[in-house]
C-alpha positions in Angstrom: -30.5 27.4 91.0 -28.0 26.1 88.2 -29.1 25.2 85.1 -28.4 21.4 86.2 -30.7 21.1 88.5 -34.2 19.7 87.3 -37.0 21.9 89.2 -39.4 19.2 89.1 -37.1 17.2 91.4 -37.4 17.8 95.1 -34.0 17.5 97.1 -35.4 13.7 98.1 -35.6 12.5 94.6 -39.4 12.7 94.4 -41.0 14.6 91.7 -43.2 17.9 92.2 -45.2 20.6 90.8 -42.9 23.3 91.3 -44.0 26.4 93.6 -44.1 29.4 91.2 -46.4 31.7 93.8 -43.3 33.8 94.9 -42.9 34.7 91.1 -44.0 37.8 89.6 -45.9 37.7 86.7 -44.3 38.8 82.8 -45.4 38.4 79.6 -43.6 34.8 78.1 -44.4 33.6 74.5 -42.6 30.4 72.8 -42.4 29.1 69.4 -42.1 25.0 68.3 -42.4 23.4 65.4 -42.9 20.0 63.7 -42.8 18.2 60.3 -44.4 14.7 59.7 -43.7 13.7 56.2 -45.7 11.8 53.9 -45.4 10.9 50.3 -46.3 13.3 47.5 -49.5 11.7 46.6 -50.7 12.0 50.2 -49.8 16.0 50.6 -51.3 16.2 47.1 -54.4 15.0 48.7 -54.0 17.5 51.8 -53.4 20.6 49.5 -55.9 20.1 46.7 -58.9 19.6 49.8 -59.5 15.6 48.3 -59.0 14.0 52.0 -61.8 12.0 53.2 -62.1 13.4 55.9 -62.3 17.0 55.3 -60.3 20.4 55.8 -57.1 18.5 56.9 -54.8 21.5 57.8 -58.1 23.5 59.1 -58.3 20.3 61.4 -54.6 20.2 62.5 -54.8 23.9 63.1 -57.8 23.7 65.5 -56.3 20.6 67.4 -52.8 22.0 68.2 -54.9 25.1 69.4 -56.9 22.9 71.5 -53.8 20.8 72.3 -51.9 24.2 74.0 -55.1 24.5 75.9 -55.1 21.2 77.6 -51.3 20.7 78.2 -51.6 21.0 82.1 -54.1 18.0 81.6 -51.5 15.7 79.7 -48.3 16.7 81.3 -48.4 15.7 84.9 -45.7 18.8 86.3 -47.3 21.4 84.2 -49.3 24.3 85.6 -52.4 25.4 84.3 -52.0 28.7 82.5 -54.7 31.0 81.4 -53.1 31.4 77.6 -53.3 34.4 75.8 -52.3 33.5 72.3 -52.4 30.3 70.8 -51.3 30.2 67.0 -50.8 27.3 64.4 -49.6 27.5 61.2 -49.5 24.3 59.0 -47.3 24.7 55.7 -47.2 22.2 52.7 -43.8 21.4 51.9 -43.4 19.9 48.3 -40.8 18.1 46.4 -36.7 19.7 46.6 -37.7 21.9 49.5 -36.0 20.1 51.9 -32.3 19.2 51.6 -33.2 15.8 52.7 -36.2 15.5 49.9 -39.0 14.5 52.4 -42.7 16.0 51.6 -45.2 17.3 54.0 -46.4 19.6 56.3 -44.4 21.9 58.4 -46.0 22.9 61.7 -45.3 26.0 63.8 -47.3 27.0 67.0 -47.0 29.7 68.6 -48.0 30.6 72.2 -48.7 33.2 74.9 -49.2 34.0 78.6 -48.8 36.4 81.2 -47.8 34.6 84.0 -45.7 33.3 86.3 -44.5 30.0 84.5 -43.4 29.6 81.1 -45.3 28.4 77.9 -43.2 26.0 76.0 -44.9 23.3 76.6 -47.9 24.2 75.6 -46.1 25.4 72.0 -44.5 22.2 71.8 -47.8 20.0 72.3 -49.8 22.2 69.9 -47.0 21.1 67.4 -46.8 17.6 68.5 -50.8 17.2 68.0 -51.4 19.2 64.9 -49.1 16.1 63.7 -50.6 13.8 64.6 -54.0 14.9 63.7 -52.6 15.4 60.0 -51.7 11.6 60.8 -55.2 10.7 62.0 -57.0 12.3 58.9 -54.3 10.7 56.7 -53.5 7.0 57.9 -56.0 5.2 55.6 -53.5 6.5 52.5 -50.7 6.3 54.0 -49.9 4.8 57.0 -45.8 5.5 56.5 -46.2 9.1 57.7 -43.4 10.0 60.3 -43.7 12.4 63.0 -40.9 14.4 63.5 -38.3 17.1 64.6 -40.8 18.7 66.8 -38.5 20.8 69.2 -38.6 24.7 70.8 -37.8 27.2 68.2 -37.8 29.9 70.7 -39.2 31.1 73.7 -39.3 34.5 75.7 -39.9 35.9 78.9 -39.4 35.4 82.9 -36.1 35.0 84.5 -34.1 33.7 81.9 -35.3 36.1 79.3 -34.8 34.9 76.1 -33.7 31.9 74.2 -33.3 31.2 70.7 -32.1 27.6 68.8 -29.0 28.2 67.1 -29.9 27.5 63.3 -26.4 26.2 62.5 -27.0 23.5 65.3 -30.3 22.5 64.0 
């Protein structure tokens, strides 16, 4: 199969669940990240523990772990995968760390399986929620907050073995 052809396509147009049975089973693991940025005084509140609603980052860090669980359940095409590592990092990122200036918090999820299917989606919706729970914890202060530049970092495993983004293209 070329790398042009969409596998969720059959060859009458109509989408599928692609058949991975005939696949043998190897360890995969992929790695996606996010940012949603926020003003200083909001990731003030996140970092010194003053959000209203609690733990924000031990909140976000718990959803995107959840998230990866239930992919298979929000992505219509996506197997269900029994995952073996699910990881979510959430970092504060404060004033002149960025080249572009913007506060907030960097997320990075990583995840597991040994299967017969990759994992990158399930990386890359742990990322997208742990957003957007930082988002839901934090939209009474400031509802400006922007999601953002959640893409695959990397991802290992299975027929195509590895693949990294190219930093210098980021």
């Amino acid at each position: 199969m070329s790398e042009q052809q969409l596998t969720h396509i059959d060859d009458k147009g109509d989408v599928r669940m692609v058949d991975v049975s005939e696949k043998a089973d190897t360890q995969r693991v992929a790695v996606a990240e996010g940012f949603i940025s926020m003003r200083r005084e909001t990731l003030d509140l996140i970092v010194e523990g003053r959000a209203a609603k609690g733990d924000v980052l031990a909140c976000a860090r718990v959803a995107g772990i959840m998230a990866a669980k239930q992919t298979s359940s929000l992505i219509p095409m996506c197997h269900p995968l029994n995952i073996t590592k699910a990881k979510v990092e959430c970092t504060p990122v404060g004033p002149g760390a960025r080249d572009d200036g913007r506060t907030g918090i960097h997320v990075l999820a990583t995840t597991g399986v040994t299967g017969k299917t990759g994992i990158e989606m399930e990386a890359l919706t742990a990322a997208g929620v742990a957003c957007l729970t930082v988002y839901d914890m934090c939209k009474a202060v400031d509802r400006g907050m922007e999601i953002g530049e959640i893409r695959l970092l990397r991802k290992e495993g299975g027929k195509t073995g590895l693949w990294e983004r190219d930093p210098a293209k980021s």
